[in-house]
ZAKOLFI-745177 format. One line per 8 residues: number of its first residue (from 1); their letters; for each residue x, y, z of N, C-alpha, C, O. Coordinates in steps of 0.05 Angstrom, whole numbers, plus 5000, padded with zeros to 4 digits. Layout:
N
NUM) A) X/Y/Z/X/Y/Z/X/Y/Z/X/Y/Z  ...;
***
This chain:
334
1) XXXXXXXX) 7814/7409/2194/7795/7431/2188/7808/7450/2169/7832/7458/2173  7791/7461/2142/7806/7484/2123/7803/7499/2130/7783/7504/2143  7818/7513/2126/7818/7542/2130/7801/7563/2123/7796/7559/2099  7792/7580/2130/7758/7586/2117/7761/7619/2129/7772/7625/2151  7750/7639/2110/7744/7666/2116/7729/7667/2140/7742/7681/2155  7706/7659/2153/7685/7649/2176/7706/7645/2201/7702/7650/2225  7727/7634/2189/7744/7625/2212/7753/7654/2221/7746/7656/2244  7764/7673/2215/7779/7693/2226/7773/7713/2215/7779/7704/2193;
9) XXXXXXXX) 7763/7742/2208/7756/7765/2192/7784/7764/2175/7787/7758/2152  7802/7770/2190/7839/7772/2179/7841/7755/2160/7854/7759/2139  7827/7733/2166/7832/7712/2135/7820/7710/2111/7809/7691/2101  7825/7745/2095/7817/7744/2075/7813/7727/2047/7822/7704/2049  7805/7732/2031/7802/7714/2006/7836/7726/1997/7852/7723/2015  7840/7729/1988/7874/7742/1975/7894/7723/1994/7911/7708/1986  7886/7729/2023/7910/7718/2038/7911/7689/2037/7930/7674/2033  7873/7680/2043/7872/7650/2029/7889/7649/2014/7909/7638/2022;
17) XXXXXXXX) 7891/7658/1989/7888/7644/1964/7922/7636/1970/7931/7613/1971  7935/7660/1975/7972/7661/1975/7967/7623/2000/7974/7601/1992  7959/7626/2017/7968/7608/2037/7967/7581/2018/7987/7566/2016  7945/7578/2005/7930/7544/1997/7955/7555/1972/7948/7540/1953  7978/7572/1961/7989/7563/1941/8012/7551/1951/8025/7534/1938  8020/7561/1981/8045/7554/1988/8035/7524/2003/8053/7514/2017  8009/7507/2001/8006/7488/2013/7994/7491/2038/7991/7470/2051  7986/7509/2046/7977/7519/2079/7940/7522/2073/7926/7542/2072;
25) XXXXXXXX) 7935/7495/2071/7903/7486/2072/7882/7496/2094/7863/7511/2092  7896/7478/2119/7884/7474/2146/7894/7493/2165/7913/7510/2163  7873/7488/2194/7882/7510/2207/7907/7492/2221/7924/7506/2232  7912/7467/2223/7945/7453/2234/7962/7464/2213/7982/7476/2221  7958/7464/2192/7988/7474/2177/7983/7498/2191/7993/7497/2213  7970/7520/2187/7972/7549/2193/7988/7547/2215/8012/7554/2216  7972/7534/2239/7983/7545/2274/8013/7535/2265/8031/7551/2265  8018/7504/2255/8056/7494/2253/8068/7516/2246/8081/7524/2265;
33) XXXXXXXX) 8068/7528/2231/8082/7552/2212/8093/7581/2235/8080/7590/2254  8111/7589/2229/8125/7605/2248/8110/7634/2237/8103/7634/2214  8108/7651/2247/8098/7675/2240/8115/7695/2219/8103/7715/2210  8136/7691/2212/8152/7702/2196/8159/7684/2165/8173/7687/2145  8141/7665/2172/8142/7649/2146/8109/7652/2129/8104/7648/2105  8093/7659/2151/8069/7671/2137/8071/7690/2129/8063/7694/2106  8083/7710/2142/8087/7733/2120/8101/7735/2107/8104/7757/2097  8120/7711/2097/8138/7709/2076/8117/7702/2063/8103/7721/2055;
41) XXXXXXXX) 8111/7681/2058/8081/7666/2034/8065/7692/2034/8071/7701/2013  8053/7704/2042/8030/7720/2038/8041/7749/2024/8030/7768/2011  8069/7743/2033/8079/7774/2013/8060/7803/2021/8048/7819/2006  8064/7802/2049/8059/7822/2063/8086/7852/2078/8108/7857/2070  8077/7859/2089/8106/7877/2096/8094/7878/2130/8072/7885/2140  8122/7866/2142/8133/7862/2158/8116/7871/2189/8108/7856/2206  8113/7909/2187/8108/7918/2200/8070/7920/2212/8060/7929/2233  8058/7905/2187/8028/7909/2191/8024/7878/2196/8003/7874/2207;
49) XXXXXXXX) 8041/7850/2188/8029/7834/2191/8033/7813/2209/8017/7795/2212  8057/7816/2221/8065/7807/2247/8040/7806/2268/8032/7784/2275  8030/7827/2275/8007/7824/2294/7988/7817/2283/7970/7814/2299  7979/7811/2253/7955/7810/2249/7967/7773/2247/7948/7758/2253  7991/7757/2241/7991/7724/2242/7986/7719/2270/7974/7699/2278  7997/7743/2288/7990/7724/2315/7967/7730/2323/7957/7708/2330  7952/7748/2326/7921/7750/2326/7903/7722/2308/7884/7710/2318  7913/7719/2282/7896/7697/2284/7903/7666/2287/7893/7648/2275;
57) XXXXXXXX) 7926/7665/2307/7935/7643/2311/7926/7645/2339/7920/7623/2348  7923/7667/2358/7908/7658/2378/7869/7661/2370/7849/7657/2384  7872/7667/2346/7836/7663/2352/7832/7631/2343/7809/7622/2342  7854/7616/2338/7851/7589/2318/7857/7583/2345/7835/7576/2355  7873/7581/2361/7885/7566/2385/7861/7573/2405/7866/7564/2427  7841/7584/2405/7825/7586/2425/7800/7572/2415/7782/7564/2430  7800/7569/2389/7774/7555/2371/7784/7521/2367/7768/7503/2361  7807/7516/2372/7803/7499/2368/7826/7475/2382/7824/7451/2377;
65) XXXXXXXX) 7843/7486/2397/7855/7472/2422/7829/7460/2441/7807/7467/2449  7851/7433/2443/7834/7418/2465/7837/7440/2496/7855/7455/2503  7812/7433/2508/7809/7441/2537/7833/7426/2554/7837/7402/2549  7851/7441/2575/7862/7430/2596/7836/7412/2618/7812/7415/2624  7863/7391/2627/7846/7379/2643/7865/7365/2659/7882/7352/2647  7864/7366/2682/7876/7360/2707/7888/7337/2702/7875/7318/2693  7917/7337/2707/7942/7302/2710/7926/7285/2722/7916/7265/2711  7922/7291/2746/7914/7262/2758/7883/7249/2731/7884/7224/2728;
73) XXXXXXXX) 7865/7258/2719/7853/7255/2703/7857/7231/2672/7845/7212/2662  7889/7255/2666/7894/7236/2642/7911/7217/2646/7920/7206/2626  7920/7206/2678/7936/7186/2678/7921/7164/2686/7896/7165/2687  7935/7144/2691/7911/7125/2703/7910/7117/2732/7895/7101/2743  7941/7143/2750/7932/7138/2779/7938/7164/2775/7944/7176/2755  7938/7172/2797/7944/7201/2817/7977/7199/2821/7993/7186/2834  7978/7224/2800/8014/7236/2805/8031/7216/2825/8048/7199/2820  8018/7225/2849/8032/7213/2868/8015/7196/2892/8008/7202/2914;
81) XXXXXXXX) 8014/7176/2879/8001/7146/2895/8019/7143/2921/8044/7139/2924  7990/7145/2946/8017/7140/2974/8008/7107/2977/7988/7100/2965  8023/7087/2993/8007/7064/3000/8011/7070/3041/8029/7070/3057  7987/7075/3042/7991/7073/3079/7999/7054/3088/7993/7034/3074  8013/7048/3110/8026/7022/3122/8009/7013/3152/8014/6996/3169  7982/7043/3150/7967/7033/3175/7976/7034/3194/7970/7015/3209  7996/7057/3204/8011/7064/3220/8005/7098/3227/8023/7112/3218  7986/7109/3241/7988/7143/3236/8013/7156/3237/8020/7174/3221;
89) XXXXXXXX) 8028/7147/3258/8047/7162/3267/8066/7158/3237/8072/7180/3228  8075/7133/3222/8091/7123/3209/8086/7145/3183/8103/7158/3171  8055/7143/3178/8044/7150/3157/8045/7181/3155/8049/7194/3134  8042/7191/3177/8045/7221/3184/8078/7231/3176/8080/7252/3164  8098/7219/3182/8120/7221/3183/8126/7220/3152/8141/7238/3143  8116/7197/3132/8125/7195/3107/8106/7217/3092/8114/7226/3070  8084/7226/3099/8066/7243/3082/8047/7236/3074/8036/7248/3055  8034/7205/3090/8017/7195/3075/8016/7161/3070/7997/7146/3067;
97) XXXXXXXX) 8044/7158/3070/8058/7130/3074/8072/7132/3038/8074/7151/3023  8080/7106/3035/8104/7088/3012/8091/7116/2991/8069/7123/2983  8108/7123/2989/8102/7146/2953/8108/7128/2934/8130/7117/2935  8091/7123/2915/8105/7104/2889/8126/7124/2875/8124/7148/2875  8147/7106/2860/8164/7126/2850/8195/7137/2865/8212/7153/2857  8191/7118/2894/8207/7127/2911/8221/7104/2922/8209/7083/2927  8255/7109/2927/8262/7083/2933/8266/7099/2967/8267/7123/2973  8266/7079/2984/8255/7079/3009/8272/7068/3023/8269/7044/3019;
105) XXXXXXXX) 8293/7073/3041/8307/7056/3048/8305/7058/3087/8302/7078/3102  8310/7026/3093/8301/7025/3121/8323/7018/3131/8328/6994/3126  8340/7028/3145/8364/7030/3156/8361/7028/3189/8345/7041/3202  8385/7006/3204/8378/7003/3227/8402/6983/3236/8421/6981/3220  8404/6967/3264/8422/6952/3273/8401/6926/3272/8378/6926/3263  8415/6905/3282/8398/6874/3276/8376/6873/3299/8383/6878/3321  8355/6868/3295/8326/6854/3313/8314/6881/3309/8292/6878/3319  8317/6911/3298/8312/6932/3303/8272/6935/3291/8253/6950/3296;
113) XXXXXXXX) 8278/6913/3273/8245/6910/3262/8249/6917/3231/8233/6932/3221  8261/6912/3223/8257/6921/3184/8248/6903/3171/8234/6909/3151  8255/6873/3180/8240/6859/3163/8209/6854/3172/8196/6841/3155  8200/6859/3189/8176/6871/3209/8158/6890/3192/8135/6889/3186  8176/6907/3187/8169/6933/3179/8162/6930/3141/8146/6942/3127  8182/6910/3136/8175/6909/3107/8146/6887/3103/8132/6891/3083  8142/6870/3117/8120/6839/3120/8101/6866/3123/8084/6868/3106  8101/6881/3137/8073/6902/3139/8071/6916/3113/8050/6917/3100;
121) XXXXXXXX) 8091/6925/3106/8078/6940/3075/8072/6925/3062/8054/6933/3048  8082/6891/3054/8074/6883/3039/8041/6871/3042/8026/6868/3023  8038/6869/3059/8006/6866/3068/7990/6888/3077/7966/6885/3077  8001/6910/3084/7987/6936/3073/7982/6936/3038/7964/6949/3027  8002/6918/3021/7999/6930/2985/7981/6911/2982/7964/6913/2964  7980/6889/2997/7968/6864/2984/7927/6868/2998/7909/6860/2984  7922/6878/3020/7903/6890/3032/7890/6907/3011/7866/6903/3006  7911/6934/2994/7894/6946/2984/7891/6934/2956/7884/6949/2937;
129) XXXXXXXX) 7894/6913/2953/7885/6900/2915/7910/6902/2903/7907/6904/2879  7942/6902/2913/7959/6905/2895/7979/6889/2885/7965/6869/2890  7999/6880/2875/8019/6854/2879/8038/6879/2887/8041/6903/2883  8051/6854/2906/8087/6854/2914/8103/6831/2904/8098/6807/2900  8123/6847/2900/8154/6819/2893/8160/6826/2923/8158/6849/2930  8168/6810/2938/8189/6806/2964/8205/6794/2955/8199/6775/2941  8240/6805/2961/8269/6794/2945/8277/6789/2979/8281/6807/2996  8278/6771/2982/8294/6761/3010/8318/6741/3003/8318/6719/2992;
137) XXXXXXXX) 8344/6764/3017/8370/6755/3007/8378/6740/3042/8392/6720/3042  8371/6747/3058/8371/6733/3082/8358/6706/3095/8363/6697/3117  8344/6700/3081/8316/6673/3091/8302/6677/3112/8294/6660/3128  8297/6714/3111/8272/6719/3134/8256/6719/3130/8243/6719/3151  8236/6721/3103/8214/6725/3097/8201/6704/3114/8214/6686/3126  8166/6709/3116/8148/6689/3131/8126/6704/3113/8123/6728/3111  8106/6676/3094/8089/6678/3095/8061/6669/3111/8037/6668/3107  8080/6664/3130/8060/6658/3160/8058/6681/3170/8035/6688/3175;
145) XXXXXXXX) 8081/6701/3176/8072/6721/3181/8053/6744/3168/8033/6753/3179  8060/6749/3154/8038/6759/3127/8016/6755/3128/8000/6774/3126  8004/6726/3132/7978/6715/3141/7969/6725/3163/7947/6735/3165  7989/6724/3187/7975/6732/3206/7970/6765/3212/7954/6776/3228  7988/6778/3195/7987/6807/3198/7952/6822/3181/7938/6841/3189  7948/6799/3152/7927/6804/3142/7900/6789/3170/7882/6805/3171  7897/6772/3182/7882/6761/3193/7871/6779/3215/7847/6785/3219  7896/6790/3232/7889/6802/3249/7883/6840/3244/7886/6859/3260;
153) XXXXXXXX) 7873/6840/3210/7869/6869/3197/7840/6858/3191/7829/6870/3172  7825/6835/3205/7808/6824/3187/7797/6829/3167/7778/6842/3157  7823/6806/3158/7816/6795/3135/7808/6774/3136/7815/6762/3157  7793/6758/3117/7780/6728/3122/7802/6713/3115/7822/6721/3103  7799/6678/3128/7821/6667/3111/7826/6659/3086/7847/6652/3076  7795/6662/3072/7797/6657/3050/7801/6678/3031/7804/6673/3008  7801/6703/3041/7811/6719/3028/7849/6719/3029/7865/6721/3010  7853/6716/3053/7880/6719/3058/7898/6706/3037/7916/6719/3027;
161) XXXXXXXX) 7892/6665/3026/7899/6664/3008/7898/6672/2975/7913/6663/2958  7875/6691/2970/7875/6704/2948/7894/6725/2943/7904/6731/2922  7897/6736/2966/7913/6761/2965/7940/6751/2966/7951/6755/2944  7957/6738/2984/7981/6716/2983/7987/6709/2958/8010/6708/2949  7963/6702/2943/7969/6697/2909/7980/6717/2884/7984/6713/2860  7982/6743/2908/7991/6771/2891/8013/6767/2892/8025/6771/2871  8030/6758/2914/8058/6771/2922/8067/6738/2917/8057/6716/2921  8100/6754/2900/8121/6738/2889/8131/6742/2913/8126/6760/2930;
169) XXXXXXXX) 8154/6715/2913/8168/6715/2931/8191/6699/2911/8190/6681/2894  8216/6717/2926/8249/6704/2908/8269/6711/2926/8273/6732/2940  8284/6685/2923/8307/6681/2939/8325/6693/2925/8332/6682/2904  8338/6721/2935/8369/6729/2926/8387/6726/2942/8387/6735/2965  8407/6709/2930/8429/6691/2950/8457/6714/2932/8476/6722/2946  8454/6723/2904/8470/6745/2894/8461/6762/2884/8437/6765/2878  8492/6784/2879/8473/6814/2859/8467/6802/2836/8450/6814/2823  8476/6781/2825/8461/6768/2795/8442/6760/2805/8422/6770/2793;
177) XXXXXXXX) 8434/6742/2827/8402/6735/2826/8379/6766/2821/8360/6770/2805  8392/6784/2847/8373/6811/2844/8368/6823/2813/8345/6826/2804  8395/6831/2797/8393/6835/2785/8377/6831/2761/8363/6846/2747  8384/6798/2760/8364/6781/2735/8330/6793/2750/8317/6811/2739  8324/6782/2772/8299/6794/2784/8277/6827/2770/8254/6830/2761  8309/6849/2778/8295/6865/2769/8289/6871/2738/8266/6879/2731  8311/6866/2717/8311/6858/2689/8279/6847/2679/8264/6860/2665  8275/6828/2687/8247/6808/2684/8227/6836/2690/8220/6850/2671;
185) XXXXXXXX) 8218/6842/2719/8206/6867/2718/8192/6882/2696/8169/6886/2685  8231/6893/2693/8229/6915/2672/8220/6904/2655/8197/6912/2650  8229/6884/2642/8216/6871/2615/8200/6864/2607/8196/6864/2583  8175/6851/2634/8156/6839/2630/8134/6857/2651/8122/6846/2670  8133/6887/2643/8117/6901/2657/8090/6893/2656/8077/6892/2677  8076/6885/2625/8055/6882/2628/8037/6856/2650/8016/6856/2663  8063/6833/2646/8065/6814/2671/8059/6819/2691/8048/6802/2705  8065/6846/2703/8065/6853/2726/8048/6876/2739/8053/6896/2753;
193) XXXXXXXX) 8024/6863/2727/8017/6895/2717/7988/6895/2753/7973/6877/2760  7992/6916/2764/7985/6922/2791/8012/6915/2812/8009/6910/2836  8029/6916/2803/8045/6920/2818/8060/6944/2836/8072/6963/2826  8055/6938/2873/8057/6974/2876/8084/6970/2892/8097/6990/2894  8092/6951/2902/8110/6948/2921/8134/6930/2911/8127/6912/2896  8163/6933/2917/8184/6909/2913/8198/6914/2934/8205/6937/2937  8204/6900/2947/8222/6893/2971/8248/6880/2976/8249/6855/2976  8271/6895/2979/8291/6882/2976/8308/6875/3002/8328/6888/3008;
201) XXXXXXXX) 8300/6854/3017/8306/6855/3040/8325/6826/3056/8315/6807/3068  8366/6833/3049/8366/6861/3052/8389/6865/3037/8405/6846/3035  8396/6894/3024/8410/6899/2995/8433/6903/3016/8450/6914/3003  8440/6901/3034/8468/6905/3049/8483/6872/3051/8507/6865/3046  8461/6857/3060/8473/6826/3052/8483/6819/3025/8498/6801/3023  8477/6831/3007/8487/6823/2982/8512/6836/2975/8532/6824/2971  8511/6866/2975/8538/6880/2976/8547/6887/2990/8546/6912/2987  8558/6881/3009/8576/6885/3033/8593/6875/3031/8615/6887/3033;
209) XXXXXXXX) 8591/6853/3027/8612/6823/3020/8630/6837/2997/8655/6836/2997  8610/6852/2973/8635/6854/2953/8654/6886/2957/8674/6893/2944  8639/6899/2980/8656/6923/2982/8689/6921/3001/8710/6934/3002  8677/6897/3014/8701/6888/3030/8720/6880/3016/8743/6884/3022  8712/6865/2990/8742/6855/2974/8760/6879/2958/8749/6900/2950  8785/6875/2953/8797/6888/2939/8789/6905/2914/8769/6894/2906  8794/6924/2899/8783/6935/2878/8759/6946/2876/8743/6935/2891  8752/6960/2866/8726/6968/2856/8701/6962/2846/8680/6975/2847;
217) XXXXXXXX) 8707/6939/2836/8678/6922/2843/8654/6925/2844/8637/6928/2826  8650/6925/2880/8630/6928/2891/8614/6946/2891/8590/6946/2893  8637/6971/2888/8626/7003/2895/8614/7006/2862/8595/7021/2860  8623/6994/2839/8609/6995/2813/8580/6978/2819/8560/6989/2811  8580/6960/2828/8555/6937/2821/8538/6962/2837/8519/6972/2824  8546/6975/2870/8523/6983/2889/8508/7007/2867/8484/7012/2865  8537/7022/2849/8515/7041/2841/8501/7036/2821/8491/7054/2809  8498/7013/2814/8488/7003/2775/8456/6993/2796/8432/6995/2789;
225) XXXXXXXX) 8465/6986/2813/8437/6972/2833/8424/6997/2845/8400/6994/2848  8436/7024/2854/8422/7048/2859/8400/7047/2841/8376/7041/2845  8419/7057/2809/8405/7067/2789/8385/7046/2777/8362/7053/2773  8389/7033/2775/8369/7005/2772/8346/7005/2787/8324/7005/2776  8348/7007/2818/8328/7004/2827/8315/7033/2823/8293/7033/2813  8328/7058/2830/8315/7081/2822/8296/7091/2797/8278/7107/2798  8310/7076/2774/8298/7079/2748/8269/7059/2747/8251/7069/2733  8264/7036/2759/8247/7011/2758/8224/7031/2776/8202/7038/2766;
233) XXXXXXXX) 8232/7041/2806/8206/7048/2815/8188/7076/2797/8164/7082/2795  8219/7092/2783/8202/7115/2770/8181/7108/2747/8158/7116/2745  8199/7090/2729/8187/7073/2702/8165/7057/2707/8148/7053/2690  8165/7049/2728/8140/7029/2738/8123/7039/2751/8099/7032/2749  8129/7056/2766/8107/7081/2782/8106/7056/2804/8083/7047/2803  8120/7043/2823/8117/7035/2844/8140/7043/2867/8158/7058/2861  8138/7032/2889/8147/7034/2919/8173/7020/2916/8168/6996/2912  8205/7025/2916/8216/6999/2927/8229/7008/2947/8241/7029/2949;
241) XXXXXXXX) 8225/6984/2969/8239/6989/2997/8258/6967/3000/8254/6943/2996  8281/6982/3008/8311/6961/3013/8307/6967/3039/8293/6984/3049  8329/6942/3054/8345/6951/3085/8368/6945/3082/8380/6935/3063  8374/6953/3107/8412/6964/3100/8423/6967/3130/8408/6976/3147  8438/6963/3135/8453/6970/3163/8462/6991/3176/8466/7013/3165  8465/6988/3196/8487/7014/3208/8513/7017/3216/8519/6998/3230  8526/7028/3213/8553/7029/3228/8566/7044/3243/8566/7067/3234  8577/7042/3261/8593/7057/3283/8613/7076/3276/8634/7067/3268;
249) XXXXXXXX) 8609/7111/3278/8628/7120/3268/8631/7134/3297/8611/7147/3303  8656/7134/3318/8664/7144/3333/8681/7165/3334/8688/7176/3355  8690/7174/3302/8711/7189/3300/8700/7210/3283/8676/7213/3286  8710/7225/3269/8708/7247/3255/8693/7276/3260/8702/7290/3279  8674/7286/3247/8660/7305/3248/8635/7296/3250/8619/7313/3241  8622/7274/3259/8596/7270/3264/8597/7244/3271/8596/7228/3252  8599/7234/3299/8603/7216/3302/8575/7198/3316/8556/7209/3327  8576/7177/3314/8551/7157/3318/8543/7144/3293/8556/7143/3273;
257) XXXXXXXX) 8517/7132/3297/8506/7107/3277/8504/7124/3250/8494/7146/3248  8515/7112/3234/8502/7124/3206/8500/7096/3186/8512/7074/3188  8484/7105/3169/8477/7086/3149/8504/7062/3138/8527/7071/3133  8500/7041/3135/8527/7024/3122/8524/7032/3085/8513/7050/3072  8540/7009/3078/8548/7018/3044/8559/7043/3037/8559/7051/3014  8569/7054/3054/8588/7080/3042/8581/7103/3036/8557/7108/3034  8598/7119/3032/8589/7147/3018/8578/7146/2996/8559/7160/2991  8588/7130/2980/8568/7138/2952/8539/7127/2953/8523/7135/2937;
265) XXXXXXXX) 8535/7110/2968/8508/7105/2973/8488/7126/2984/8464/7127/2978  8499/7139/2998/8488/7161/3028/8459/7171/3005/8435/7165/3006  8475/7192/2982/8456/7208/2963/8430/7194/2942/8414/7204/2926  8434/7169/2950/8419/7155/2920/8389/7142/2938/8373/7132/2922  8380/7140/2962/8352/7130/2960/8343/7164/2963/8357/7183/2971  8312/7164/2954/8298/7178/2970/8287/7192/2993/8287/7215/3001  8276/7164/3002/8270/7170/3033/8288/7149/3045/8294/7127/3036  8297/7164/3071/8323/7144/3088/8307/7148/3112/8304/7171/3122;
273) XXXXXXXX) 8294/7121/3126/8289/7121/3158/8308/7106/3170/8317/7085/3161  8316/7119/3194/8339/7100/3209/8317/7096/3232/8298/7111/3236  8323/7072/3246/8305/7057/3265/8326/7056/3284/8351/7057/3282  8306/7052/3311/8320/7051/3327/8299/7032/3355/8275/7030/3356  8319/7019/3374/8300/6999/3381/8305/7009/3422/8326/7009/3434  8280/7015/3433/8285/7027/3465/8305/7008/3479/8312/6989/3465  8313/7008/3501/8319/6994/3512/8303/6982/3531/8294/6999/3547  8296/6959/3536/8275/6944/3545/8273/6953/3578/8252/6953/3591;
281) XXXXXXXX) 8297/6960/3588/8283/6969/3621/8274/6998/3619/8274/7011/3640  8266/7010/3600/8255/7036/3605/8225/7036/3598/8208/7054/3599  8221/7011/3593/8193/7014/3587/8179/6979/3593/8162/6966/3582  8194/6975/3611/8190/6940/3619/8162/6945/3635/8145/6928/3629  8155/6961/3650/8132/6963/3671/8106/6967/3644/8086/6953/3644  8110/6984/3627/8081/6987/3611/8080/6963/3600/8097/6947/3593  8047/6961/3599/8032/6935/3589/8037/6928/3559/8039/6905/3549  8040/6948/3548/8046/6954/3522/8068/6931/3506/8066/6918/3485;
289) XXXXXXXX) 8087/6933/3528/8114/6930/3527/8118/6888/3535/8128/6868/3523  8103/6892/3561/8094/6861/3563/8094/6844/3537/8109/6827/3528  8070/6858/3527/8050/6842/3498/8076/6839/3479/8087/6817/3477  8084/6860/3468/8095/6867/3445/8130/6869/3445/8144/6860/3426  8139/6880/3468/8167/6880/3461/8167/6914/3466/8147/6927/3470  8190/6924/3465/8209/6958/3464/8193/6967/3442/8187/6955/3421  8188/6991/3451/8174/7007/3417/8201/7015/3404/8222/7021/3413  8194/7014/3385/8211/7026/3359/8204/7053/3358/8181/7062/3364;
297) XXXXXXXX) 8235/7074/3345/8238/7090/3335/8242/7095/3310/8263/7088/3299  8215/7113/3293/8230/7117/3256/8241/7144/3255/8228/7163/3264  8267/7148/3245/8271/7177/3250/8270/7189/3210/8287/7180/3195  8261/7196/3205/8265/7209/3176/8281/7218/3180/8280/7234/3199  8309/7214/3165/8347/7235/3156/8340/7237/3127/8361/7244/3116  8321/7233/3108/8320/7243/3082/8299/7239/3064/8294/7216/3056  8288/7257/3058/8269/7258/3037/8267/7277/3021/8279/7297/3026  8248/7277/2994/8247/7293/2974/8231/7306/2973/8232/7322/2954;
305) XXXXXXXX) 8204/7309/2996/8179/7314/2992/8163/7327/3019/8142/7339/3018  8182/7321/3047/8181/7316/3075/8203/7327/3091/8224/7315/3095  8198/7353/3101/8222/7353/3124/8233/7338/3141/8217/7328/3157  8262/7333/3143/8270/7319/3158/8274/7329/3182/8271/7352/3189  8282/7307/3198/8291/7310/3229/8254/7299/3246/8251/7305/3270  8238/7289/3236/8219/7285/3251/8223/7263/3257/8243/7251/3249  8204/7251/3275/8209/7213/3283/8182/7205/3289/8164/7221/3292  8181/7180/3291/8152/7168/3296/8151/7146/3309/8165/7127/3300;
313) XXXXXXXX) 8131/7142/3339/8141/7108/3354/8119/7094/3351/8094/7098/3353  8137/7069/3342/8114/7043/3339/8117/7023/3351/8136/7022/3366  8095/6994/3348/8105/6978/3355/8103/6956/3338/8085/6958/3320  8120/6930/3339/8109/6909/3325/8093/6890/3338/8098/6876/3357  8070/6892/3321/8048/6877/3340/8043/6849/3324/8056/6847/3303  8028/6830/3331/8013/6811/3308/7995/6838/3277/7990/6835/3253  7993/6846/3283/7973/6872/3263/7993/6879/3242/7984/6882/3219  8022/6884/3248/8043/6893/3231/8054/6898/3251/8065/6883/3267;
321) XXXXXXXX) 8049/6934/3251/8055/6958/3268/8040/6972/3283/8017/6963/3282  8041/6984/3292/8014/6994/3307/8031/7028/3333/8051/7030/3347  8014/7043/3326/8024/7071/3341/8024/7060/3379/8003/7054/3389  8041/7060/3391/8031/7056/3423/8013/7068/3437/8007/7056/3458  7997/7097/3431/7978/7100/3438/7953/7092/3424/7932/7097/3434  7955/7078/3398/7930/7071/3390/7915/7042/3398/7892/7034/3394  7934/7032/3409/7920/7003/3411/7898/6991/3427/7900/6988/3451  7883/6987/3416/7856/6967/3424/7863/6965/3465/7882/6955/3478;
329) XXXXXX) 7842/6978/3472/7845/6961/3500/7838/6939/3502/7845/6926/3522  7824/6927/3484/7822/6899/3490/7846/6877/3483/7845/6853/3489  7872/6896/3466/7897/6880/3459/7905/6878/3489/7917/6858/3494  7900/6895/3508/7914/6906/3532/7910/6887/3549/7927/6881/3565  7884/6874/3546/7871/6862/3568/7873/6833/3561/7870/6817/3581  7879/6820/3534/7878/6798/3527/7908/6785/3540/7914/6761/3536;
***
């Protein structure tokens, strides 16, 4: 657009004329131009024309800036995409459930339910229209289970294998297999494109082994695999959830279970749930407990978004997960 007397009273014919000699046509050249360089070109004095460039740089910036309009609008999801895992209590505890963008880590001792816990989000992502990669470095995955967790969310079976058709599944036996894994990802985003979930289950099987050996190593690969995975869920705008172990600290200044992989690990996921599993004679008499097994404990120890120190009990059912007071009386009775 030129610059035009109509446009501003201040923009006289004289001041025109000085601007279109120094090259200043349009009202984009004008607004680019710093206010002390217009009144250099216009060969004005100092004191009268300072307020009169910024006066008509806000009457140009109000004539002809675009309108604001709300983020979630100009992106193509919402800032912050939750995926529910269909768990209230779970979902209540994370804010909503999986935040894309967030690495998520499920920390616990063995049978405690994580890989339980991860077969449910991935059929919570695959439920709502989305792909998952599942990286199983252990050989627990089941896409029998998966099936049955979608079946009994009814879903049809012929839907069930459509959706099954979202989610990758890859064997990581090393940190080079993961690695190459996430690389491809990165590389081949458009490939992957609805992808809300990746699952790495479990990133303690892969490096543990190398923290135990001599040298430094390990503690280099765990943090190149932090930042890797941290950078992939921000860049990609998805969920990744690892599991990881626990270990026994009896000594020091805070003693009991804390997360495995070390200190330098502690700071690098987002959200950290440690799990925890009842002991079966405290709750052997409820019916609950018959069906399903000990409810589980999630305790939130860290997040970016969510006060910590809360917890939430579930159970693993055929469904995924399921709150202990929510379930079907007719699960009760069957």
């Amino acid at each position: 657009m030129h610059l035009k007397n109509s446009e501003c009273p201040l923009l006289t014919e004289p001041i025109l004329a000085e601007l279109r000699k120094s090259g200043i046509n349009t009202v984009l050249a004008f607004l680019s131009r710093d206010s002390e360089t217009l009144i250099h070109v216009c060969s004005l004095t100092y004191q009268v024309s300072i307020t009169e460039a910024v006066s008509v740089k806000k009457v140009l910036l109000a004539k002809y800036s675009a309108l604001p309009h709300p983020l979630d609008e100009i992106l193509d999801e919402a800032p912050i995409a939750h995926l529910p895992l269909g768990c209230e209590s779970l979902d209540g505890l994370l804010g909503g459930g999986l935040s894309a963008g967030d690495l998520v880590e499920l920390c616990g001792p063995f049978a405690v339910g994580k890989t339980q816990l991860c077969m449910a989000a991935a059929a919570a992502a695959l439920a709502a229209g989305a792909r998952v990669i599942f990286a199983d470095t252990k050989g627990e995955f089941s896409s029998a289970r998966c099936r049955q967790i979608l079946h009994h969310r009814r879903v049809p079976h012929s839907e069930c294998d459509r959706m099954l058709d979202r989610m990758q599944y890859a064997a990581c036996s090393t940190v080079r297999d993961l690695l190459s894994l996430l690389e491809v990802v990165r590389s081949r985003r458009r490939l992957h494109a609805g992808l809300r979930l990746l699952v790495v289950d479990s990133l303690a099987a892969l490096v543990a082994p190398l923290l135990a050996s001599p040298g430094f190593v390990g503690f280099g690969l765990l943090n190149f695999l932090g930042t890797t995975l941290k950078s992939l869920a921000a860049d990609c705008r998805l969920t990744v959830v690892v599991t990881n172990h626990v270990v026994q600290n009896e000594s020091g200044a805070a003693p009991g279970v804390h997360p495995a992989l070390g200190l330098g690990w502690l700071p690098v996921p987002h959200v950290r749930l440690l799990l925890h599993r009842e002991v079966a004679a405290n709750h052997a008499s409820e019916p609950q407990f018959c069906l399903y097994g000990p409810r589980r404990t999630a305790i939130l120890t860290k997040s970016v978004s969510s006060a910590c120190g809360g917890s939430a009990e579930f159970l693993v059912t055929p469904s995924g997960i399921e709150d202990p007071v929510c379930l079907r009386n007719e699960d009760l009775m069957s």
